[in-house]
C-alpha positions in Angstrom: 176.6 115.7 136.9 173.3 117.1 135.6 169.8 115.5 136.1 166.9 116.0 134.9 164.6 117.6 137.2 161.8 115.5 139.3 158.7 116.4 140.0 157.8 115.7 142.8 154.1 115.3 144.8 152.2 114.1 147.3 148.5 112.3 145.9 146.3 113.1 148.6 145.3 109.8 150.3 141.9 107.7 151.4 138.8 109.6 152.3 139.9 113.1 150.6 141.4 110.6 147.1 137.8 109.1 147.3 136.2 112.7 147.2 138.2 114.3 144.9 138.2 111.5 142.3 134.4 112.0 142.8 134.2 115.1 142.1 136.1 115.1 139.2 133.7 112.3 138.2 136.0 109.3 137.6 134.4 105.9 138.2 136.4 103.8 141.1 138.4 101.7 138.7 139.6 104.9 136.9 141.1 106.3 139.8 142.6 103.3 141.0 144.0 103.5 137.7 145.2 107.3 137.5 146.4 106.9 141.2 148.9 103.7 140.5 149.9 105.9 137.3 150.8 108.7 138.9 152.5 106.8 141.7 154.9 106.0 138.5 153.6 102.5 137.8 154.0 101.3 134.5 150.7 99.9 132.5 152.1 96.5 133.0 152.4 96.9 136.7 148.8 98.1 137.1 147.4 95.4 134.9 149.1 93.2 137.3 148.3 94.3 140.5 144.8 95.4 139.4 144.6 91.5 137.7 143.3 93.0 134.4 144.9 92.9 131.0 147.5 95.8 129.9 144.8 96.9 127.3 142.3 97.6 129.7 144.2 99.6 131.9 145.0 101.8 128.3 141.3 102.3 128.5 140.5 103.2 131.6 143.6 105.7 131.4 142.2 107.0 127.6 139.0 107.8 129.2 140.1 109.3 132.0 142.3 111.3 129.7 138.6 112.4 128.0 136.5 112.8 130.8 139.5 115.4 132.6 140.5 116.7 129.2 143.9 116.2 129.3 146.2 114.9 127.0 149.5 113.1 128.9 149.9 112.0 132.3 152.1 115.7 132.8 148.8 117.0 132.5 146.5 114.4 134.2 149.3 114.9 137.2 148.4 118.9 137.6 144.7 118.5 137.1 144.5 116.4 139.7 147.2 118.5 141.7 144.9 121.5 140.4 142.2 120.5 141.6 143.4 119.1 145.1 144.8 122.9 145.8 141.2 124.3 144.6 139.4 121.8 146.9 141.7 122.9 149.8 140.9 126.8 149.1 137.0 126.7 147.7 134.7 127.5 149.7 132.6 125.5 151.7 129.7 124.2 149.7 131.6 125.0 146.0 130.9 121.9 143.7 131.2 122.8 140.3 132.9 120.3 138.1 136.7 119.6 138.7 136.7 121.5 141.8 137.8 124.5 139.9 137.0 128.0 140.1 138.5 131.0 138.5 140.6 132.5 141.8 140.0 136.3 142.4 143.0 138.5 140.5 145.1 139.7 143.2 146.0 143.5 143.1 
């Protein structure tokens, strides 16, 4: 029997969540938001545990959507992946936006 594939990943957790949400500039409610997303929560779910209204979690999600310039939660998943990796191989002291930086071609 054939399945779809599943992706699978690993959302980094506490202190290193907290500073990569930061530096990709999302307020703390947004990333609570995009975390319990990608953790495969429905926006019901969220609402629920977050005790806010299914509408609001849309919003928080739309403008997290805008502020990382993505447009599906496909994309919001590797831009946060993205940008996890980058933070793991930038050099110290690199802050620009995102976390990312175009890598050196390899030859």
């Amino acid at each position: 029997m054939d399945r779809p594939a599943e992706w699978v990943c690993t959302l980094p957790s506490g202190e290193e969540w907290d500073r990569l949400t930061q530096q990709l500039r999302l307020s703390a409610r947004q990333a609570e938001v995009v975390r319990a997303l990608l953790e495969d929560m429905t926006v019901e779910a969220v609402a629920t545990q977050l005790g806010i209204r299914p509408d609001t979690v849309k919003t928080y999600l739309k403008r997290s959507y805008q502020r990382l310039k993505v447009r599906s939660r496909a994309q919001l998943a590797l831009r946060i992946m993205s940008a996890s990796i980058e933070r793991t191989v930038a050099p110290p002291g690199d802050t620009r936006p995102g976390g990312l930086r175009q890598l050196p071609r390899v030859r």
